[in-house]
Backbone as CSV, one residue per row, in Angstrom:
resi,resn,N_x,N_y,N_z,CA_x,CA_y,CA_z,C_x,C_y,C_z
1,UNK,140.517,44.734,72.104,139.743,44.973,73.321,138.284,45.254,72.965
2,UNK,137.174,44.946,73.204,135.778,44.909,73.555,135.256,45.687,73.832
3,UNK,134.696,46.630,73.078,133.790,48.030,74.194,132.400,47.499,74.608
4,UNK,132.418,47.332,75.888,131.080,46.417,76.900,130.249,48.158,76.573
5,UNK,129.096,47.980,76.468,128.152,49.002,76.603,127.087,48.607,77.821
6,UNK,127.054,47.528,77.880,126.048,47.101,78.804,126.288,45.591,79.425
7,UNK,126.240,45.418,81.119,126.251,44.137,81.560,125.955,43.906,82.701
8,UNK,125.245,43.002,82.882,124.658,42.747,84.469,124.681,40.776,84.133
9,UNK,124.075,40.330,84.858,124.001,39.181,85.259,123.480,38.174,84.100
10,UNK,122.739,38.989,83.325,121.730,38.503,82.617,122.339,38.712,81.073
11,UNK,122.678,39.677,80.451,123.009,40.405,79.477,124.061,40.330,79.233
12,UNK,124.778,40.755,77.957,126.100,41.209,77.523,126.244,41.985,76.447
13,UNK,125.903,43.337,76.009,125.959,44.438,75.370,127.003,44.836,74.304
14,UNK,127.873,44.821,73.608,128.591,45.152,73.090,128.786,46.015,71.973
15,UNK,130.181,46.751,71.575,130.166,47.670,70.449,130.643,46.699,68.960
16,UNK,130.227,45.765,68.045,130.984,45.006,67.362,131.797,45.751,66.540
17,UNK,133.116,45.610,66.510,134.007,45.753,65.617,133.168,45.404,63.839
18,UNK,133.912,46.641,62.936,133.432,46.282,61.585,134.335,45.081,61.234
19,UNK,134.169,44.219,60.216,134.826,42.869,59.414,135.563,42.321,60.180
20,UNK,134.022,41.420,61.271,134.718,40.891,61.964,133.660,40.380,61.872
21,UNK,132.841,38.689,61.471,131.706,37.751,61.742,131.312,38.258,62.796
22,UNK,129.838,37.504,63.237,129.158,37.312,63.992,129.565,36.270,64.830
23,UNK,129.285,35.025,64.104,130.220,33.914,64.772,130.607,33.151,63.723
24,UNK,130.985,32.073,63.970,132.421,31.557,63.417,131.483,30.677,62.290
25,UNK,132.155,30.946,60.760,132.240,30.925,59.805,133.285,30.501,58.374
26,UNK,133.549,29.879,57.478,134.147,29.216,56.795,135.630,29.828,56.461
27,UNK,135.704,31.206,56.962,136.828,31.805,56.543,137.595,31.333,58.069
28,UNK,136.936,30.679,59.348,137.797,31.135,60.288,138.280,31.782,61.024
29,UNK,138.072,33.339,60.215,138.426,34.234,61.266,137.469,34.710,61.983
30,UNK,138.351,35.185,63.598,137.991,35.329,65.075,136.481,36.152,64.458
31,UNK,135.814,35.552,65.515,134.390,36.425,65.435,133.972,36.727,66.682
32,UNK,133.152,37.530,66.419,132.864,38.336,68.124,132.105,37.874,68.916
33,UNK,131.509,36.621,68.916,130.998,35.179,69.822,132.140,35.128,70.865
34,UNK,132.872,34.917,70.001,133.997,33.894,71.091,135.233,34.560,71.228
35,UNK,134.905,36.386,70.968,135.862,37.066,71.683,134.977,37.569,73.470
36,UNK,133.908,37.419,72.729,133.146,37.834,74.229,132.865,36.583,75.197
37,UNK,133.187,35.292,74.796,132.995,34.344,75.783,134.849,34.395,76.458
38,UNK,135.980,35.120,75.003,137.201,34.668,75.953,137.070,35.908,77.086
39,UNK,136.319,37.345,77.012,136.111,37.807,77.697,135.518,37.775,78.857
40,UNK,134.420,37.145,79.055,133.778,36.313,80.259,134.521,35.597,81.024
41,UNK,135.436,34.700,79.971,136.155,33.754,80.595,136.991,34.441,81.558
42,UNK,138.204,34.983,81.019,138.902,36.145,81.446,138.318,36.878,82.846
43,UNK,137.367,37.471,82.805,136.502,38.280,83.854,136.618,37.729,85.063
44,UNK,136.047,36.568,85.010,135.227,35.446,85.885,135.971,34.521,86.191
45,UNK,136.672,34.455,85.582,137.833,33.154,85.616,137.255,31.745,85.786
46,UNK,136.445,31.769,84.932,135.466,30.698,84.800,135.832,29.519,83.832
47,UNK,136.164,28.114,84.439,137.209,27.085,83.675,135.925,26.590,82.562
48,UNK,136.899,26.003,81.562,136.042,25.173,80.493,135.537,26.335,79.591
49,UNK,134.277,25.957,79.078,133.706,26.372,77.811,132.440,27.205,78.877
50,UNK,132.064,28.765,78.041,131.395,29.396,78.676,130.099,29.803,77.735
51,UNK,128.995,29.705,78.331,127.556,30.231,77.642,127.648,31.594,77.270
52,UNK,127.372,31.804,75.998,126.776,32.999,75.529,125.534,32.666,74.794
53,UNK,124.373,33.183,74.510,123.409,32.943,73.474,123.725,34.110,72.890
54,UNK,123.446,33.757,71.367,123.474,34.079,69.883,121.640,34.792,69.689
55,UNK,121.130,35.685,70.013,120.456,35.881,69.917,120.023,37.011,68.751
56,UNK,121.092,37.724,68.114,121.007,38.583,67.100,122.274,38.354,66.058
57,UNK,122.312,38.998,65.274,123.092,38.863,64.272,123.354,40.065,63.288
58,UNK,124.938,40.656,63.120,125.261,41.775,62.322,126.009,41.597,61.282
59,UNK,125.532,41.731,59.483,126.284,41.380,58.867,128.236,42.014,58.803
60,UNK,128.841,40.898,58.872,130.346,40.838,58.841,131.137,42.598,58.717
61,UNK,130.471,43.662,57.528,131.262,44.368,57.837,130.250,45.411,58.759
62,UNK,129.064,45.268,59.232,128.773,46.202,59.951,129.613,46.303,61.292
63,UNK,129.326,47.561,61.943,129.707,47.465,63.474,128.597,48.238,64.020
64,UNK,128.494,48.197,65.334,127.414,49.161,65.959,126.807,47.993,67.438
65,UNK,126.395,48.102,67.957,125.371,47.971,69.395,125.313,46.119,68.785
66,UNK,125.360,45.427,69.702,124.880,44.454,70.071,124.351,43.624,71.184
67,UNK,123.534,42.579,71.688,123.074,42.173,72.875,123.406,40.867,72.147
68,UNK,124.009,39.977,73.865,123.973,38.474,73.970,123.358,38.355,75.472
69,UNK,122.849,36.915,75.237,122.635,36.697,76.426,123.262,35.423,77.494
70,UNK,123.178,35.857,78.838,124.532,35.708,79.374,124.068,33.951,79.968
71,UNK,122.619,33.883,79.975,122.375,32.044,80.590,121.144,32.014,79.450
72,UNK,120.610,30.850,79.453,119.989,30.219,78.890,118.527,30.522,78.858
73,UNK,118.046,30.661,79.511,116.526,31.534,80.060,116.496,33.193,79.686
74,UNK,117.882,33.697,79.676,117.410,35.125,79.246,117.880,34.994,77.358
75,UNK,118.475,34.131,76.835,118.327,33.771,75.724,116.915,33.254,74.745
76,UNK,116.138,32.373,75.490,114.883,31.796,75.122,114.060,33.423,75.334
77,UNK,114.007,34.219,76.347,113.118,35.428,76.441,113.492,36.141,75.813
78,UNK,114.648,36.554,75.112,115.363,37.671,74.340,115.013,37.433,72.642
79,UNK,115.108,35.918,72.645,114.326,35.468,71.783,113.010,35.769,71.147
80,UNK,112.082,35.397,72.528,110.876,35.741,72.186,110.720,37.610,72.176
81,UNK,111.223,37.730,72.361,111.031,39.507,72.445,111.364,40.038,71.747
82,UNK,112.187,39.801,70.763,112.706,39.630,69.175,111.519,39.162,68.248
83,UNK,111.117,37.900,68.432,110.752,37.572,67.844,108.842,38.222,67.702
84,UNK,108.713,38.808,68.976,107.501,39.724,69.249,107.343,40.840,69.078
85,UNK,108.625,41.256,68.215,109.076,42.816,67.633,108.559,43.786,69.127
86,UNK,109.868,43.495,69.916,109.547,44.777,70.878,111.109,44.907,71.418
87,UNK,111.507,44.287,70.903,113.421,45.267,70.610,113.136,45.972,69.189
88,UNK,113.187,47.501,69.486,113.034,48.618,68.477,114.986,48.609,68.081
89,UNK,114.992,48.530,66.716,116.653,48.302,66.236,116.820,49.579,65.510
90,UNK,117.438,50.433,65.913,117.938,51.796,64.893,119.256,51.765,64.359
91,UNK,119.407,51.562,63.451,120.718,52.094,62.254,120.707,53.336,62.133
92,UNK,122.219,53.473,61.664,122.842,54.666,60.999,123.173,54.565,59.780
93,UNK,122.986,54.868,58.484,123.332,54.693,57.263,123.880,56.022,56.554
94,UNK,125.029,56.106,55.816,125.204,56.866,54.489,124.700,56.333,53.300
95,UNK,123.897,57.256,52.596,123.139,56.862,51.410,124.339,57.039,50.104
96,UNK,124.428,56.535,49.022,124.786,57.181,47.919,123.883,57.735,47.107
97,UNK,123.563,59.114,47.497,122.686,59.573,46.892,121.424,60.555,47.521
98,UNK,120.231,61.170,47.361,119.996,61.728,48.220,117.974,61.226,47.718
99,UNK,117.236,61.141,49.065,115.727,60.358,48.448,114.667,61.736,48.619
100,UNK,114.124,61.477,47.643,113.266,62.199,47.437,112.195,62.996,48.808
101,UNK,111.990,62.024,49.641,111.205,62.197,51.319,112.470,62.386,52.297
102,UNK,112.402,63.256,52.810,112.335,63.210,54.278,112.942,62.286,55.473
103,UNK,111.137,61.670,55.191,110.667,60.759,55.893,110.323,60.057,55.228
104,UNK,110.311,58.103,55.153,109.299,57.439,54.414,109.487,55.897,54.934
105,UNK,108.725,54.909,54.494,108.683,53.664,54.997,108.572,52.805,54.007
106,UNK,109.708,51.755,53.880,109.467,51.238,52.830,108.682,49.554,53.341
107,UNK,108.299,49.058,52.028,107.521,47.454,52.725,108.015,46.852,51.344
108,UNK,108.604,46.028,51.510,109.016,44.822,50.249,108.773,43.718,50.371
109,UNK,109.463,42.470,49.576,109.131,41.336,49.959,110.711,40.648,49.413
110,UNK,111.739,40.403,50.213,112.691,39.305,50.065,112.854,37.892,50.125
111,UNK,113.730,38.313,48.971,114.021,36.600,48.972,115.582,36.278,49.058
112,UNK,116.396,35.439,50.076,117.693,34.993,49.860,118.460,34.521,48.854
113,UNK,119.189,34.536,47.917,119.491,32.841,47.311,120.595,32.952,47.869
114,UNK,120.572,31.594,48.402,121.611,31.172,49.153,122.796,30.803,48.798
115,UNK,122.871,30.324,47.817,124.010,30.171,46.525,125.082,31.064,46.312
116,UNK,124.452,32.455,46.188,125.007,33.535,45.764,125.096,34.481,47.421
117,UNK,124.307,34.219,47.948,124.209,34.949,48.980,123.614,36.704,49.194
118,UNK,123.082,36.662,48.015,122.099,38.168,47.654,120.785,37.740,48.131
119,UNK,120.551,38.996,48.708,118.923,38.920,48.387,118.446,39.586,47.770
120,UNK,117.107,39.742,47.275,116.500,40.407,46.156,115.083,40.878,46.371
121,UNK,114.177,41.750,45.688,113.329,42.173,45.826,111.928,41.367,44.914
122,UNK,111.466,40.701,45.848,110.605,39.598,44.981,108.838,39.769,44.872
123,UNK,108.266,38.851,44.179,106.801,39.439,44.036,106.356,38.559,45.697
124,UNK,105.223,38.862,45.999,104.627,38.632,47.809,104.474,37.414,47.609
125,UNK,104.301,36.540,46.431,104.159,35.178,46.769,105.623,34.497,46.904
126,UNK,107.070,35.060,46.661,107.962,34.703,46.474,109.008,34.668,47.914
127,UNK,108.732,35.836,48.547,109.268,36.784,49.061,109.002,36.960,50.859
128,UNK,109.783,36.894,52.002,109.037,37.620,53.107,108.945,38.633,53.357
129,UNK,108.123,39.206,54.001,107.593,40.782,53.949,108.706,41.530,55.025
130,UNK,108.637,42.360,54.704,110.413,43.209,55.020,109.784,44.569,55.040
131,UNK,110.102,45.092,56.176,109.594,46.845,56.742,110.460,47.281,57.103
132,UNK,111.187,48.604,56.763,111.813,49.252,57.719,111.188,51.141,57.005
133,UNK,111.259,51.830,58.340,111.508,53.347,58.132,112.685,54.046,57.640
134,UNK,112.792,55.491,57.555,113.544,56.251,57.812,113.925,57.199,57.929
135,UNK,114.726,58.250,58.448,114.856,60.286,58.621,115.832,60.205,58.253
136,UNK,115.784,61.389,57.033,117.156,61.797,56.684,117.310,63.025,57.850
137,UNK,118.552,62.910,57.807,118.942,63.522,59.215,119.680,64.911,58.236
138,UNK,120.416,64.832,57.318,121.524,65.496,56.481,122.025,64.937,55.621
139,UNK,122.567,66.028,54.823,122.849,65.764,53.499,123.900,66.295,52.809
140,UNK,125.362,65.723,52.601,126.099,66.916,51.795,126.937,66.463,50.674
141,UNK,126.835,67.093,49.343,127.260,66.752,48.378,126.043,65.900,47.357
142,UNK,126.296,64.607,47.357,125.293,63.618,46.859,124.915,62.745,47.690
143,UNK,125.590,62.605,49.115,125.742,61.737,50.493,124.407,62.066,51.117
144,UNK,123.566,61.223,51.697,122.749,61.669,52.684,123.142,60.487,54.106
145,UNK,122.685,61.346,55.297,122.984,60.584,56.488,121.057,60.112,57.065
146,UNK,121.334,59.038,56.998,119.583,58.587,57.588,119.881,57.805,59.033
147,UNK,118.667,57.896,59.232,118.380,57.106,60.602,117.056,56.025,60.173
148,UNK,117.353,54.660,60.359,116.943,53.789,59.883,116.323,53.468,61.497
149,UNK,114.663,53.032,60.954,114.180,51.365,62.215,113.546,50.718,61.634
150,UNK,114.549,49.684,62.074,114.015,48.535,61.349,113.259,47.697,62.378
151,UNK,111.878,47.365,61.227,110.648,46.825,61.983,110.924,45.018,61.746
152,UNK,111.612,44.699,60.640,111.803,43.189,60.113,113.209,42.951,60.058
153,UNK,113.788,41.687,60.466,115.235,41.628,60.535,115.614,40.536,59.150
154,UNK,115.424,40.903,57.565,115.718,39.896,56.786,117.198,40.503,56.739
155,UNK,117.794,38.934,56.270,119.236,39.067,55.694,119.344,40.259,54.952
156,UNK,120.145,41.148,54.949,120.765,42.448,54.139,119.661,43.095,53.774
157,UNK,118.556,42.834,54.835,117.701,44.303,54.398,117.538,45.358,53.831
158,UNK,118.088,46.480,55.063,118.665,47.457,55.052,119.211,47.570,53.217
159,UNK,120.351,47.175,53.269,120.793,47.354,52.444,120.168,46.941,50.636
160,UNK,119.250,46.039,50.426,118.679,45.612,49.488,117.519,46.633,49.455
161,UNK,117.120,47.252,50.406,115.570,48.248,50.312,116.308,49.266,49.286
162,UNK,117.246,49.690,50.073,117.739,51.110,49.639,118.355,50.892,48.244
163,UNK,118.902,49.783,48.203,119.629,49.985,46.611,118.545,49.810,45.919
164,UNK,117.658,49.308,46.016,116.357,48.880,44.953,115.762,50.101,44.567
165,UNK,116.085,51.194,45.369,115.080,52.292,45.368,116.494,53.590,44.693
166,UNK,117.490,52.928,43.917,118.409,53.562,43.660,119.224,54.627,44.406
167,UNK,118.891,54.198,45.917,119.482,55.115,46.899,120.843,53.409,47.546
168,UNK,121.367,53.327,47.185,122.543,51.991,47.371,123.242,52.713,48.910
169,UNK,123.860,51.760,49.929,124.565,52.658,51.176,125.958,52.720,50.355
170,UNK,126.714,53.375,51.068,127.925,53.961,50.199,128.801,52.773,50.539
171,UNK,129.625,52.705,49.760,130.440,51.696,49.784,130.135,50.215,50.175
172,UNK,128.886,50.001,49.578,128.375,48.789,49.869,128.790,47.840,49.014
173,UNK,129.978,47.099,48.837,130.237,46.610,47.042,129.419,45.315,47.056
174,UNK,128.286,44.829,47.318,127.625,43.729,47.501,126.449,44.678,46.399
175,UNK,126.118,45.212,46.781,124.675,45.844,46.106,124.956,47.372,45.564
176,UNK,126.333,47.821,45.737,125.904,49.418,45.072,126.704,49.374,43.639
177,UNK,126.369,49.367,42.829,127.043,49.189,41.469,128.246,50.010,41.099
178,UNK,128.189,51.385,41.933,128.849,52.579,41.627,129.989,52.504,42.543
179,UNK,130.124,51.813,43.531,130.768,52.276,44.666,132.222,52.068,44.200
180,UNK,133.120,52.970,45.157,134.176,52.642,45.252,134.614,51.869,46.535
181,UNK,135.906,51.326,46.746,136.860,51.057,47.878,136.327,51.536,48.879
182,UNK,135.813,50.849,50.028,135.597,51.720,51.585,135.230,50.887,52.272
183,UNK,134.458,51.379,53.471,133.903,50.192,54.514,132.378,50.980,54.454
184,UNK,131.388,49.835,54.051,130.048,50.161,53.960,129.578,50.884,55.089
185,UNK,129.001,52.340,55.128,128.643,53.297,55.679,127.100,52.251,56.708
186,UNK,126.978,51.710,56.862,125.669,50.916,58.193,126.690,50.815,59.637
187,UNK,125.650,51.444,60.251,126.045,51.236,61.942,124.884,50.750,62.785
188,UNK,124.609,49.888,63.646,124.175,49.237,64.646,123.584,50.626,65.567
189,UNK,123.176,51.471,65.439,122.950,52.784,66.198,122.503,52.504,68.049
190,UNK,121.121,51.476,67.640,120.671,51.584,69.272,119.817,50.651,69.466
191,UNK,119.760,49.939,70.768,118.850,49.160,70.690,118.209,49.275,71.668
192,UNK,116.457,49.135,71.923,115.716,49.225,73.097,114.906,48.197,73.501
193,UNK,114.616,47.333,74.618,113.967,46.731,74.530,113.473,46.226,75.935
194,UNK,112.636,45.818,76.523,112.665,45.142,78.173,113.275,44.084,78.527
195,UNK,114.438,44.452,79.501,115.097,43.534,80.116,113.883,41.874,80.213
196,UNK,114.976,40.733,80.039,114.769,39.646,80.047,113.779,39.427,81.363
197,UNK,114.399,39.816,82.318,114.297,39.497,83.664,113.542,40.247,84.528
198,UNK,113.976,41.568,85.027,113.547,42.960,85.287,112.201,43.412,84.680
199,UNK,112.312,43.248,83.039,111.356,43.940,82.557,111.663,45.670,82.362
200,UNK,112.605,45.668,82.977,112.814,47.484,82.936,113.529,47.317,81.256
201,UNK,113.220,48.735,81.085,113.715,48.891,79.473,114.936,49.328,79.412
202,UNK,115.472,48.676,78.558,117.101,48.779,78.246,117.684,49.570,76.893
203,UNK,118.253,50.704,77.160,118.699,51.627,75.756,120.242,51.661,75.560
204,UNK,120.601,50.946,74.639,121.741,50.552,74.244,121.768,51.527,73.064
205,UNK,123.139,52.173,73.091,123.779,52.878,71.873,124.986,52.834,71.647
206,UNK,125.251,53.322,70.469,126.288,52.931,69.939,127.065,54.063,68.596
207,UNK,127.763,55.037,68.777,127.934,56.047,67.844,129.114,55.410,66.749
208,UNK,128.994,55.839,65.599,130.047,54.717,64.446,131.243,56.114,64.735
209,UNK,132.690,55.120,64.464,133.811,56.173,64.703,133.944,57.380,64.071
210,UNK,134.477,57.979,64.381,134.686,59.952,63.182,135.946,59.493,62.478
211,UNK,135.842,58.509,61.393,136.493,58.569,60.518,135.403,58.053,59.357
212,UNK,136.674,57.879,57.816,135.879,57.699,56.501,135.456,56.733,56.947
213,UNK,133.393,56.591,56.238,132.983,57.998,55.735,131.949,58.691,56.658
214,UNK,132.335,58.370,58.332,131.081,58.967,58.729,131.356,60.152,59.021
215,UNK,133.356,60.732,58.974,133.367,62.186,59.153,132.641,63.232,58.162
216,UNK,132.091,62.769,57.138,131.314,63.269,56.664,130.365,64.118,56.910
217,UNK,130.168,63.743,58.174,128.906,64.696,58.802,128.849,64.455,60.506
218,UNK,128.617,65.818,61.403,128.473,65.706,62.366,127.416,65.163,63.052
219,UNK,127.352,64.153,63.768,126.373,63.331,63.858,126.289,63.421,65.521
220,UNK,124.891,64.616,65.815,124.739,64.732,66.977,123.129,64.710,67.159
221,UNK,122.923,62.893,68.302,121.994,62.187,68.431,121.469,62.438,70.098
């Protein structure tokens, strides 16, 4: 079942399930595209094949807040409003490890290889320029809990800033060298941005479940 966070005419909001694609991909399995179009379908009882636009994208084991859009025109604007950095994107992360600031902002420069499917931290002629912030919120043991915004949406961002800076997310086995067995500590936290249509601003959230490892810490936003 689907947790809708948000929907009107225009929109379609959702909570994505962790290790579960974006959309459909070489392994096949169900991805959350075309659990939310059998949902539409379902709803509406609407015959044939149904529009969703693909307008964002969460890597496979994240979960947290997502937006689709529900016709074609609020897809092309959701687009551009993305693409005009004025959907503000906040994560939730467990660190392995604890950073020296606070507060701080990192600026890199990535590069994909597509081959392997890593990205990496490259020199500025190599690389696109990649921003995100962050607040450590808490901290216990060697664990810290941050609040991430991300200003640039490269492939595995998030996650390539922080391991580079020897702060890896926990259980990330793509990039944390140390990790053990788990489900990588990143959540989809919130998203804000002006409706397609309306123009009124839209605050989508999304809290990650109270189990391993976010019972780790009480997380009150």
């Amino acid at each position: 079942m689907i947790k809708i966070l948000y929907e009107d005419n225009h929109l379609l909001a959702i909570e994505k399930p962790v290790n579960i694609p974006t959309n459909s991909d070489n392994s096949n399995d169900e991805d959350i595209l075309s659990l939310c179009k059998e949902y539409l379908k379902e709803k509406y009882h609407k015959p044939g094949n149904v529009y969703l636009g693909l307008v964002q994208r969460l890597d496979r084991p994240v979960g947290g807040a997502m937006v689709f859009a529900k016709t074609s025109k609020a897809a092309s604007r959701l687009s551009n409003i993305i693409r005009n950095k004025e959907m503000a994107k906040t994560y939730l992360a467990i660190l392995d490890g604890i950073p020296d600031k606070d507060k701080d902002i990192f600026e890199d420069y990535l590069y994909k290889d597509k081959d392997t499917n890593m990205t990496h931290v490259v020199s500025k002629d190599k690389g696109k320029y990649s921003k995100l912030s962050y607040e450590l919120l808490a901290t216990k043991d060697n664990l810290s809990l941050v609040k991430i915004d991300l200003e640039t949406g490269r492939s595995h961002q998030i996650r390539v800033q922080f391991a580079s800076r020897n702060l890896p997310l926990l259980f990330d086995q793509r990039y944390n060298n140390k990790t053990t067995k788990g489900q990588i500590a990143l959540w989809s936290y919130q998203l804000v941005f002006p409706h397609p249509t309306t123009k009124e601003i839209i605050n989508i959230k999304s809290l990650p479940p109270i189990i391993n490892p976010w019972d780790n810490f009480d997380i009150q936003l």
